[in-house]
C-alpha positions as CSV (number, residue, x, y, z in Angstrom):
1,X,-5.4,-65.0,104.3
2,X,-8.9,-65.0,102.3
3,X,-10.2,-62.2,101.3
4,X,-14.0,-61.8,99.9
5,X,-15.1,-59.1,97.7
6,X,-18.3,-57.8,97.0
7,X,-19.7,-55.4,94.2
8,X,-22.6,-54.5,92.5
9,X,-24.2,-53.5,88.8
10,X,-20.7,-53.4,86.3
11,X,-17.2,-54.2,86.7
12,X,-15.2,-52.1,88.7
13,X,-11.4,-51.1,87.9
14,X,-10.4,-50.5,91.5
15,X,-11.5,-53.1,92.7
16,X,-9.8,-55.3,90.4
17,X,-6.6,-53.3,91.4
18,X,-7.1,-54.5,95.1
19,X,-8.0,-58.1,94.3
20,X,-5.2,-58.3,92.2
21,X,-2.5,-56.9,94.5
22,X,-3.6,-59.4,97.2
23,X,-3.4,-62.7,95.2
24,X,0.0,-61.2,93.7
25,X,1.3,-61.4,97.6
26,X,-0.1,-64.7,98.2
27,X,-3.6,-64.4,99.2
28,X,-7.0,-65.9,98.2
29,X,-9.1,-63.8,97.1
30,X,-13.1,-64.8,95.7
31,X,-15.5,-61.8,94.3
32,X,-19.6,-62.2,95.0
33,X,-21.4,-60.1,92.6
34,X,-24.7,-58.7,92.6
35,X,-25.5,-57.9,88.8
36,X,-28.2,-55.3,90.2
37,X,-30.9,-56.0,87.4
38,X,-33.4,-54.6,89.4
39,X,-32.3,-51.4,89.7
40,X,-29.2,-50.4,87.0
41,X,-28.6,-47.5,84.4
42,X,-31.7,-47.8,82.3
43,X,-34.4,-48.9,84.7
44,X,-35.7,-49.2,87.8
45,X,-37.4,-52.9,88.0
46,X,-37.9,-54.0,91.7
47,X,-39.9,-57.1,90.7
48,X,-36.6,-58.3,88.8
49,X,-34.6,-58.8,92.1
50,X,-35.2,-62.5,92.4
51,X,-32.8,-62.4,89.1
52,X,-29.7,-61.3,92.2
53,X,-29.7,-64.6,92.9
54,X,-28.3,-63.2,96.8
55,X,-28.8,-66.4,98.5
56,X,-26.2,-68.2,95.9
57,X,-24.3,-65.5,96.5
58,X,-24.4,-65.8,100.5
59,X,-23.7,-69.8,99.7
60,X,-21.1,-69.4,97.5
61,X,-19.3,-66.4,100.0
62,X,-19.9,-69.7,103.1
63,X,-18.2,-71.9,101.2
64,X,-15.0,-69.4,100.6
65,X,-14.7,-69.2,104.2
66,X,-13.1,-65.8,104.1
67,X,-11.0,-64.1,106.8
68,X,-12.1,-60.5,105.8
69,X,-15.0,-59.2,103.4
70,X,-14.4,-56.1,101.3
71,X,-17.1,-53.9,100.0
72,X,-17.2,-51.3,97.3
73,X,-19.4,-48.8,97.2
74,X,-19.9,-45.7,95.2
75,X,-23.0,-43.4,96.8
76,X,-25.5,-44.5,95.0
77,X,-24.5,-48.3,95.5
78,X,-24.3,-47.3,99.3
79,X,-28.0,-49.0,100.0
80,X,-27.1,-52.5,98.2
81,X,-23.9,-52.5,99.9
82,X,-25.9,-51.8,103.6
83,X,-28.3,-54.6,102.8
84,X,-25.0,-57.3,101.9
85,X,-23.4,-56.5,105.0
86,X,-26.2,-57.0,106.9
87,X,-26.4,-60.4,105.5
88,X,-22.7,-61.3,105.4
89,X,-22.4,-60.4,109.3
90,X,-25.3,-62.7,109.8
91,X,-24.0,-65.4,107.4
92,X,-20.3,-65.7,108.3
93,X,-19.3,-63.0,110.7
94,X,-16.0,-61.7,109.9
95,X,-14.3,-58.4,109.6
96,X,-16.2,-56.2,107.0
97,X,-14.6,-53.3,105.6
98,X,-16.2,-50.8,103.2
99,X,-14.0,-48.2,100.6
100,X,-15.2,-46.0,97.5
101,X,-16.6,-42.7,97.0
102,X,-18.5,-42.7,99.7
103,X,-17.0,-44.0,102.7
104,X,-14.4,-41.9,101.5
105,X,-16.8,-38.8,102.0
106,X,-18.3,-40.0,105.1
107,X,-16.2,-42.7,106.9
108,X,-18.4,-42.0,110.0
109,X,-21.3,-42.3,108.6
110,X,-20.7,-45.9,107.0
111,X,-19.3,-46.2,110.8
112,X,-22.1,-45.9,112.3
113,X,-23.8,-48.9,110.2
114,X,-23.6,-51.3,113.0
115,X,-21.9,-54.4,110.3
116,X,-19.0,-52.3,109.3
117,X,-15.8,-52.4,111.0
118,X,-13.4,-50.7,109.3
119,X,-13.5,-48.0,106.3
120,X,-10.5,-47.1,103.6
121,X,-10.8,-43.7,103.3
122,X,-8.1,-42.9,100.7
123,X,-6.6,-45.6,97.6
124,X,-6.5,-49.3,98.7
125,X,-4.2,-50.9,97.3
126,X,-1.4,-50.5,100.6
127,X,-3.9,-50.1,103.2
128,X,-5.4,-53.5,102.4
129,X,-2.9,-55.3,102.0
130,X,-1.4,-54.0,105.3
131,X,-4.4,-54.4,107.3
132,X,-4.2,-58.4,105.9
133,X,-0.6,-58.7,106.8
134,X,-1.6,-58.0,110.3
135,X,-4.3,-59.5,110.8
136,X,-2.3,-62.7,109.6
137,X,0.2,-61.9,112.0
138,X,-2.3,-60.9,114.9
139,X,-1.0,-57.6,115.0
140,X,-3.0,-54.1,116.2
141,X,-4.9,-53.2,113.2
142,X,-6.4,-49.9,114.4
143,X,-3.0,-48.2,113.3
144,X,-3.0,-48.5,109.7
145,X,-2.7,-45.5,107.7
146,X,-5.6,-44.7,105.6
147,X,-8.0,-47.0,107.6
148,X,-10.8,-45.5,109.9
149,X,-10.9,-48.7,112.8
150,X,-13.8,-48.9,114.9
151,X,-12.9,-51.5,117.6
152,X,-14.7,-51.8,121.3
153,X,-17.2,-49.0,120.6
154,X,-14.0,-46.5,119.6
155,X,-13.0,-45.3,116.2
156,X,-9.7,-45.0,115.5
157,X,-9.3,-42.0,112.6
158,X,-5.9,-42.8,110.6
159,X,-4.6,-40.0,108.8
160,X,-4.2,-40.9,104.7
161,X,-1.0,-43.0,104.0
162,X,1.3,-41.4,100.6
163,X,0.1,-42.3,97.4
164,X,1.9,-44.6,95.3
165,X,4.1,-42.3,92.4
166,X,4.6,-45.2,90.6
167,X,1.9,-47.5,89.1
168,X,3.4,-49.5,87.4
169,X,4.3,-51.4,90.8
170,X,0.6,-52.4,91.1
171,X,-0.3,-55.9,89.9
172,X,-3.0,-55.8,86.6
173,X,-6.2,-55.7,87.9
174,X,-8.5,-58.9,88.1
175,X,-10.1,-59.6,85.1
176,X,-10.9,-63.2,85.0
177,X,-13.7,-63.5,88.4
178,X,-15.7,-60.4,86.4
179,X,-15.9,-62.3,83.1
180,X,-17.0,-65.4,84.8
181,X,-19.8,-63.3,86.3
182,X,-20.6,-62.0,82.8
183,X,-19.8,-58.5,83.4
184,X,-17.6,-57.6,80.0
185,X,-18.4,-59.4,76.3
186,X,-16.7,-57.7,73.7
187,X,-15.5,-54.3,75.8
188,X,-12.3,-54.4,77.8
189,X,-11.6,-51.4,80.3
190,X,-8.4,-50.2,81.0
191,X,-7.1,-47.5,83.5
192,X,-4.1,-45.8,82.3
193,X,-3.8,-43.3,84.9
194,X,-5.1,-41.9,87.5
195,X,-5.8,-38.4,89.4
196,X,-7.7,-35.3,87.5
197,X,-6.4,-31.8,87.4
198,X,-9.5,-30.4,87.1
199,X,-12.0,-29.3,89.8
200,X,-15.4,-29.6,88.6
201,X,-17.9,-29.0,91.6
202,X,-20.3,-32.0,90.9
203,X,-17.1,-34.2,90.9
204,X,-15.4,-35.8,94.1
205,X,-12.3,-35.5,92.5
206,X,-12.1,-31.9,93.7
207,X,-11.9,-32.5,97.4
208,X,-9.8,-36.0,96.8
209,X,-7.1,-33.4,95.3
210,X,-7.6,-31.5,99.0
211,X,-6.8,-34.4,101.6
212,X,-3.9,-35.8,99.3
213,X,-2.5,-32.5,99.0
214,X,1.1,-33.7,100.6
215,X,0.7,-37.4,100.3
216,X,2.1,-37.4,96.5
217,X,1.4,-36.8,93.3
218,X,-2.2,-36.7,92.6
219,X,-1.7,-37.2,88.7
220,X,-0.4,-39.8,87.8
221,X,0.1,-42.1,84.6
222,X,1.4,-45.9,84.0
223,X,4.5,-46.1,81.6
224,X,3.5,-46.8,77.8
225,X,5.1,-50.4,78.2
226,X,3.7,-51.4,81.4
227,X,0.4,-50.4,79.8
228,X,0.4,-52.3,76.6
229,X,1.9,-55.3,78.7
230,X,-1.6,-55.5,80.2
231,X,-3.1,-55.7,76.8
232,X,-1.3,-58.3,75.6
233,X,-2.4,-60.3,78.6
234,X,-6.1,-59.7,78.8
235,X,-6.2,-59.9,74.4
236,X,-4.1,-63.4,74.9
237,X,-7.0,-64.2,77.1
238,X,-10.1,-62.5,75.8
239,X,-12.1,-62.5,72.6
240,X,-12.5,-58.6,72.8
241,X,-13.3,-56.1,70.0
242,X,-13.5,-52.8,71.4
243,X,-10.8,-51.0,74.5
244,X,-12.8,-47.9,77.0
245,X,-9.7,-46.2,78.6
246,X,-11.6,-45.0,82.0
247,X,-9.0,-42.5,83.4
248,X,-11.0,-39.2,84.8
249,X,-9.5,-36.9,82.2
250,X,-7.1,-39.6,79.6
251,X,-6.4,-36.3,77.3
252,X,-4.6,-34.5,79.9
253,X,-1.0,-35.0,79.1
254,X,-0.6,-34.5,75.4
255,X,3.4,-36.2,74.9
256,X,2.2,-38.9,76.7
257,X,-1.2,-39.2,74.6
258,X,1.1,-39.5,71.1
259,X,3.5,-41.8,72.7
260,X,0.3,-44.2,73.9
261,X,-1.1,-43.5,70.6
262,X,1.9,-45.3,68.5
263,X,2.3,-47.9,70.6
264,X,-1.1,-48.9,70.7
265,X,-1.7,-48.8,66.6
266,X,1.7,-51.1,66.8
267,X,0.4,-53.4,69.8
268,X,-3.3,-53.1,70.1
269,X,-5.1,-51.0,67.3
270,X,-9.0,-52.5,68.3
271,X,-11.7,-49.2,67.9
272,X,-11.2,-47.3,71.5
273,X,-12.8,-44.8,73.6
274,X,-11.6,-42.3,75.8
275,X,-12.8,-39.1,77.8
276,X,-11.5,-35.8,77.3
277,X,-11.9,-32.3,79.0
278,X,-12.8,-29.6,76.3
279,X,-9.3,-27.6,76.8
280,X,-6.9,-30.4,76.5
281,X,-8.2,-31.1,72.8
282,X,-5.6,-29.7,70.5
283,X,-5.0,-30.9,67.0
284,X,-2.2,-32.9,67.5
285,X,-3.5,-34.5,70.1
286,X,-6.9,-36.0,68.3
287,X,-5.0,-36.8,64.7
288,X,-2.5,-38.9,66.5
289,X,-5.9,-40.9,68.2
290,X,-7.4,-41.2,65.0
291,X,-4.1,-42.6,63.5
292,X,-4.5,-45.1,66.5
293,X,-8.1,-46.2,65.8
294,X,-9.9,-43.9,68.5
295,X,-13.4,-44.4,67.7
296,X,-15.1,-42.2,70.3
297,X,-13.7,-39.3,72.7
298,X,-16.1,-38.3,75.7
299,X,-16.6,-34.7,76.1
300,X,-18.3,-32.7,78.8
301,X,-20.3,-30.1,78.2
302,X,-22.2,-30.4,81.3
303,X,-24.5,-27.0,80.7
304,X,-24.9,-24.8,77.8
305,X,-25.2,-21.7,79.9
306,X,-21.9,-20.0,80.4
307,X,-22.9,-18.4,83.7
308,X,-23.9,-22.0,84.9
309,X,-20.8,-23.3,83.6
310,X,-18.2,-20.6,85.3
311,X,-20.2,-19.8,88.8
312,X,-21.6,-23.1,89.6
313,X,-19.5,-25.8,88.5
314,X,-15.7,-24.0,87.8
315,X,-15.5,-25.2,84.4
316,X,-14.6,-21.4,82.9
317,X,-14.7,-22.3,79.3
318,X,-16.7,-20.3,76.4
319,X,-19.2,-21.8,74.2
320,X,-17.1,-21.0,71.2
321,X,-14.5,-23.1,72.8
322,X,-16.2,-25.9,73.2
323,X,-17.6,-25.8,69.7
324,X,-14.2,-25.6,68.5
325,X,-13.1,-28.5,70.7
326,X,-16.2,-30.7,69.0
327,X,-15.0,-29.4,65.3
328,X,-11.5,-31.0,66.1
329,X,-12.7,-34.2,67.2
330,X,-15.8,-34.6,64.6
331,X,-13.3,-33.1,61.5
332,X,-10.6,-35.9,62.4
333,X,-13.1,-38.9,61.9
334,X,-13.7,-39.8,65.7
335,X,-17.1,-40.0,67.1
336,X,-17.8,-37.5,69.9
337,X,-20.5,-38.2,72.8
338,X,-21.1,-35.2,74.6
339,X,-22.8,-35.1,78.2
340,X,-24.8,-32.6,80.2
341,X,-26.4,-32.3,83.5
342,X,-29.7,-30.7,84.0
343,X,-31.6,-29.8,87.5
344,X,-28.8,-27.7,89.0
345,X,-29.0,-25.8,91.6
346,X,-31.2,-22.9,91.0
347,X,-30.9,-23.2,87.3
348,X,-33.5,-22.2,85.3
349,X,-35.6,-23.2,82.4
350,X,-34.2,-21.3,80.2
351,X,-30.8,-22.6,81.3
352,X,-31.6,-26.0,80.9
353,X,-33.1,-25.4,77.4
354,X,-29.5,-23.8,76.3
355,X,-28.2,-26.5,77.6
356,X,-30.6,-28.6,74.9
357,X,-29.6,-26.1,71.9
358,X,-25.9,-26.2,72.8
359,X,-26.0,-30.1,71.9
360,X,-28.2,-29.9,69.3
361,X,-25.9,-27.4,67.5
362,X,-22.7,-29.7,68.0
363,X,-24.7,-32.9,66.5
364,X,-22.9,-35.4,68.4
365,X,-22.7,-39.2,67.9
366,X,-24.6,-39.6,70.9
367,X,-25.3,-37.6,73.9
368,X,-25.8,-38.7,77.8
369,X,-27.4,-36.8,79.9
370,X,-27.9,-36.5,83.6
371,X,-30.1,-35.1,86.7
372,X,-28.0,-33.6,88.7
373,X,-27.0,-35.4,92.0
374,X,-25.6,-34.0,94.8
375,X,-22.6,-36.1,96.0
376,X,-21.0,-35.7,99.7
377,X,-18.5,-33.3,100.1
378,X,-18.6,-31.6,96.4
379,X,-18.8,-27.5,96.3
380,X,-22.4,-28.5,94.7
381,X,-24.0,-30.3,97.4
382,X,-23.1,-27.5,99.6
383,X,-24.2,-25.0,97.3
384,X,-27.7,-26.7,97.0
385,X,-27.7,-26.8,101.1
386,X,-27.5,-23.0,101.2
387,X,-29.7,-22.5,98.4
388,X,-32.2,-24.3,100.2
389,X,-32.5,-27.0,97.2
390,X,-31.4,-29.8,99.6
391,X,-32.8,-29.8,103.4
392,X,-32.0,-32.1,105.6
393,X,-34.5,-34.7,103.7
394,X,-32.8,-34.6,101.1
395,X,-28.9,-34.6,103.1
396,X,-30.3,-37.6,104.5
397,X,-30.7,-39.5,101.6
398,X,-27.6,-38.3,100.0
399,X,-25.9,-39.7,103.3
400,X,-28.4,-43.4,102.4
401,X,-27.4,-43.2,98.9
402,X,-30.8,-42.8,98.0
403,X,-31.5,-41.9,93.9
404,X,-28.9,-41.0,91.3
405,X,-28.0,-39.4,88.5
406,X,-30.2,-41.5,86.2
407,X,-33.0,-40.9,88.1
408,X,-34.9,-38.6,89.7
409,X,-33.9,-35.5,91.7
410,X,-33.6,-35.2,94.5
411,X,-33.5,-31.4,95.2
412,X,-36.3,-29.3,95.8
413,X,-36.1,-28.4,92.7
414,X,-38.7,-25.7,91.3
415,X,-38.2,-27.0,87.8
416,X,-37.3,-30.7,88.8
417,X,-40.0,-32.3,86.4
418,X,-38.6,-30.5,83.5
419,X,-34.8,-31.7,84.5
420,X,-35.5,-35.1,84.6
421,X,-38.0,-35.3,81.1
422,X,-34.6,-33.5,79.8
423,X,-32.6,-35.9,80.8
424,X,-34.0,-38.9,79.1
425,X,-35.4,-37.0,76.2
426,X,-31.5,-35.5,75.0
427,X,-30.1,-38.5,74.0
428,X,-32.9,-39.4,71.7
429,X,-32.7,-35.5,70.6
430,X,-29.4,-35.5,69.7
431,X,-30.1,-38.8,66.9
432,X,-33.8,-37.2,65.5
433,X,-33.8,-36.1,62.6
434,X,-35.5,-32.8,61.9
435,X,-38.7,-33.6,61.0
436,X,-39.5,-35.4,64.1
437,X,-37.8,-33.0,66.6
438,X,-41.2,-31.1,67.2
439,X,-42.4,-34.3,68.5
440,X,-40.2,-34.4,71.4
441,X,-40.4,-30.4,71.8
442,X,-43.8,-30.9,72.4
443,X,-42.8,-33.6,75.3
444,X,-40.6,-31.2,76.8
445,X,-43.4,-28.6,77.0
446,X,-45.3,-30.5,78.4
447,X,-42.9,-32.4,81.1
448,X,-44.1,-36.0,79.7
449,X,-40.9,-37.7,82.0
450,X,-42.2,-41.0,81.9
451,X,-43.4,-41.1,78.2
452,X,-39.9,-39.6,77.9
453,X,-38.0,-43.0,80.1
454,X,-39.7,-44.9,77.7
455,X,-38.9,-44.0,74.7
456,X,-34.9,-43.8,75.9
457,X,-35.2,-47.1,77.0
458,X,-36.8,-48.2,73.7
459,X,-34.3,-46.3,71.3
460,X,-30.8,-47.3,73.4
461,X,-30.1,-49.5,70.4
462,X,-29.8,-46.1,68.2
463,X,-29.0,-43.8,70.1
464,X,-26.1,-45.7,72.0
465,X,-24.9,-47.9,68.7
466,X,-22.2,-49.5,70.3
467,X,-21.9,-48.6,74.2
468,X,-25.5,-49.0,74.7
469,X,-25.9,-52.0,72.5
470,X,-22.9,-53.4,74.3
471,X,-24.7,-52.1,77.9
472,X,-27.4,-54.7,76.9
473,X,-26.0,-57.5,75.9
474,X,-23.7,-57.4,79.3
475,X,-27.5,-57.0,81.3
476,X,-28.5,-60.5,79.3
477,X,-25.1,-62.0,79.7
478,X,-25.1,-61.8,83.6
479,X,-28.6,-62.4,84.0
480,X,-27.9,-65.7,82.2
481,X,-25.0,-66.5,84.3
482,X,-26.9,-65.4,87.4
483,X,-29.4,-68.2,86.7
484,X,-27.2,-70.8,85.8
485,X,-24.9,-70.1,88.3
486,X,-21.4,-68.5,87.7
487,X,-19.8,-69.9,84.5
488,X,-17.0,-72.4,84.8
489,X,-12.9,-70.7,84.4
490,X,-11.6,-71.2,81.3
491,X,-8.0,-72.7,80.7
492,X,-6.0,-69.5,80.2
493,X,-2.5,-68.9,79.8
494,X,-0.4,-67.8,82.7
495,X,-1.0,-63.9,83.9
496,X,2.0,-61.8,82.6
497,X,3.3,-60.1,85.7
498,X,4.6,-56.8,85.3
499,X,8.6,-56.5,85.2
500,X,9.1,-54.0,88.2
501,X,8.4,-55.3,91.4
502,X,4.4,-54.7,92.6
503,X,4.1,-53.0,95.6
C-alpha cells in the first residue's frame, strides 16, 4: 500500500513514528510538507504564502499515487490541515484520515468536514497500520479499534485499542523525508518516552490519561539501549550538534534519568535539552545531567500567583519551591528556560505582573512566554466557558483552530491587551539588563503589544541564543528548499533496526 502524509510548520515526532512503522511492514510511504512561513511561531505574514509552494506539493502528492492520505493536526494547525484536504480530495480522491490533538478532542467535529473519512482518536501507530492491512486485503474497515469510520453517511465510533507497554517494538521514527524538507540543521529530536503524570489544566494530557484509563500504562519509557541505538543511527547519518529530548515531562523517573545520563556521556555526549516539572528536580537528578552535557532544562512556571497556580491550573507547588527547583538547576551549570502563560481566565493584572516578577527574580537563560489558549476538552477551556471568558464565538473558533498561544487571545478577556504585550515583552525582560528594564515597564503600562512583537522578533537572536537562533536558520533552510524544490536523498548507510521485533 501507499501511504501519503501531510504536515505543517516543524517536524513532528509522531508522525515520524507512524511513517516509520509502515515502511518497517512493507509499505510506501511519501510525506508533503507545508513549511507554514506565512503564519509560524514568530509571525504572522500572509503575503509570504506563495513561499508554501502548495501546488508542488499537490504535484508531487499526484505523482505518489497514494492509496490513503494521513493528516496531522494539532488545533491550531486544524485550519491548514482543512484547506489540504480540501485540495487532496479534489486532486487525487482517496481515503483521508486525520489524528492529533485535535481530532482526538473532537473526532466529530473533524467528521463533519465533508473531505475526512476517518479519524484516529487515540496513538497511531496500530490503528494505522491495521486500517492499511485491510484495506489491502478489502476487508471492513469501520471496525478498527481506535478509528472513528464515517462510511455511507454513518459514523462508526470505535472504542480506543490498548496502548503499546513496550516501545521499544516501534520502528525509529522517519527522519530522512523531514531533513530533505529542511526541517532540522543542527538540532536532532528524540522522544524517549511517552505519557505525563501530571494534570495540568491547559494541557490535553489530562483527559488523554482519562480515556486510556484501562487500555495500559499511560507512562511509559524506551529501554536506555534501544534509545542510544537510535542515536547511533541518526549521528551515523547526520551532521548534528545539539539533541532536544521532547518527552512531556523527561525528568519524571529519576533511576531511569541517571541510567540515560551515563549512557549518553559514553554514546552521545552533544549539549542536550530536556523539560522538567518543578517537583521532580532533585539534586541527583540534575548533577548526573550536567555530568552528561545537559545544556538546558525547561521548567514551567506557568504563573507566579500561587492562587492561579493551585485553583486554576492544579499545579499545587509554592513559589519557594520553584525557586529552589531553579537554584538546583542554575547552581549545577545548566541553563534554565522557564515559561509562563498570561491571559487566564479571570486573572488579573496584578496576577499577571507576579507572574513578570517571579521570572525576573529567577533570572533565567531565557524565558517563553504564552497567551493563554483554550484547547478542547482541558479543565481550562471549560472553566473560561462558565466564566463567561469564551462564548460560543470564541468555542467556535477553538473547534476551527482559530489563533494560538503565540498570538492573540481569544477570550473575552478584560485585560487581554495587557496578556498579550506580556507575552512578547518577557522573553526580552528576562535578558535586559537593569538599566533598560524601565523602558519595557513603560511598554507594559502602557499595553504597546505591537511595539512589543517587534522588538521580540528583532531580539530572538539574544534572547533565544541557540533554540531561537536555530528556529531561524530552519525558517531560511525550508524556505530555500521550498523554492528549489525538495533537496535530493543523500546516500546513507542502512537504517539500524531495532533488535526486538517492531510491532
Amino acid at each position: 500500500m501507499r501511504v501519503l502524509f501531510y504536515y505543517r510548520g516543524i517536524e513532528n515526532l509522531g508522525v515520524g513514528y507512524l511513517m516509520s512503522i509502515l515502511r518497517h511492514h512493507g509499505h510506501e510511504i511519501d510525506l508533503i510538507f507545508d513549511p507554514g512561513l506565512d503564519d509560524n511561531l514568530f509571525v504572522k505574514a500572509p503575503r509570504l504564502a506563495w513561499l508554501n509552494r502548495h501546488e508542488a506539493l499537490l504535484e508531487r502528492a499526484a505523482a505518489f499515487r497514494p492509496d490513503l492520505i494521513a493528516m496531522g493536526s494539532l488545533t491550531n494547525l486544524y485550519p491548514f490541515t482543512c484547506a489540504m484536504a480540501e485540495k487532496l480530495k479534489e486532486r487525487i480522491g482517496v481515503p483521508i484520515i486525520v489524528g492529533g490533538h485535535h481530532a482526538q478532542a473532537l473526532p466529530d467535529y473533524v467528521l463533519a468536514n465533508p473531505h475526512v473519512d476517518m479519524v484516529c482518536v487515540g496513538e497511531g501507530e496500530l490503528a494505522l497500520l491495521e486500517l492499511v492491512r485491510r484495506m489491502e486485503r478489502g476487508e471492513d474497515m469501520t471496525t478498527i479499534p481506535t478509528l472513528w469510520v464515517k462510511r455511507a453517511g454513518q459514523i462508526h465510533q470505535n472504542a480506543l485499542g490498548p496502548l503499546e507497554n513496550d516501545l521499544d517494538r516501534f520502528p525509529f521514527p522517519e527522519k530522512q523525508l523531514w531533513w530533505e524538507y529542511g526541517c532540522f540543521r543542527d538540532n536532532l529530536e528524540i522522544f524517549t518516552g511517552r505519557g505525563c503524570p501530571f494534570k495540568c489544566t491547559f494541557c490535553n494530557i489530562h483527559y488523554q490519561r482519562a480515556i486510556f484509563d484501562g487500555k495500559g500504562d499511560f507512562l511509559r519509557k524506551r529501554s536506555v539501549a534501544n534509545v542510544m541505538a537510535e542515536f547511533r543511527q541518526n549521528l551515523a547519518r547526520y551532521d548534528v550538534s545539539f539533541v532536544s529530548v521532547h518527552d512531556d515531562n523527561f525528568t519524571t523517573d529519576a533511576r531511569w534519568v541517571e541510567e540515560f545520563c551515563e549512557a549518553y556521556r559514553r554514546e552521545v555526549n552533544l549539549p542536550w535539552y530536556c523539560f522538567g516539572y518543578p517537583t521532580t528536580i532533585k539534586p541527583r537528578l540534575v548533577k548526573a545531567m550536567k555530568a552528561a552535557n545537559c545544556a538546558t532544562i525547561f521548567m514551567g512556571v506557568d504563573s507566579g500567583d500561587p492562587e492561579i497556580r493551585r485553583h486554576l491550573m492544579e499545579r499545587p507547588m509554592t513559589d519557594e519551591l520553584i525557586f529552589r527547583s531553579a537554584r538546583l538547576i542554575q547552581d549545577a551549570g545548566i541553563g534554565l528556560q522557564v515559561s509562563c502563560i498570561y491571559g487566564n481566565p479571570g486573572e488579573t493584572p496584578e496576577q499577571m505582573l507576579k507572574t513578570l516578577r517571579m521570572v525576573d527574580a529567577i533570572r533565567p537563560t531565557q524565558s517563553s512566554a504564552y497567551v493563554f489558549y483554550p484547547f478542547p476538552k482541558t479543565k481550562l477551556h471549560d472553566m473560561a466557558v462558565e466564566m463567561g471568558q469564551l462564548d460560543e464565538e470564541g468555542q467556535e473558533k477553538v473547534r476551527r483552530g482559530i489563533s494560538g498561544y503565540h498570538h492573540e487571545s481569544i477570550l473575552k478577556h478584560p485585560h487581554k491587551a495587557l496578556a498579550e504585550t506580556l507575552a512578547k515583552i518577557t522573553p526580552v525582560y528576562a535578558r535586559t539588563p537593569e538599566a533598560l528594564k524601565p523602558v519595557l515597564r513603560w511598554m507594559i503600562a502602557w499595553r504597546m503589544k505591537r511595539l512589543a512583537l517587534l522588538l521580540y522578533v528583532c531580539l530572538i537572536p539574544l534572547t533565544f541564543p541557540f533554540l531561537g537562533v536555530e528556529g531561524i536558520k530552519v525558517t531560511l533552510r525550508m524556505a530555500w528548499r521550498a523554492l528549489r524544490g525538495r533537496g535530493a536523498p543523500r546516500h546513507l548507510p542502512a537504517p539500524v533496526i531495532p533488535t526486538a521485533n517492531a510491532a
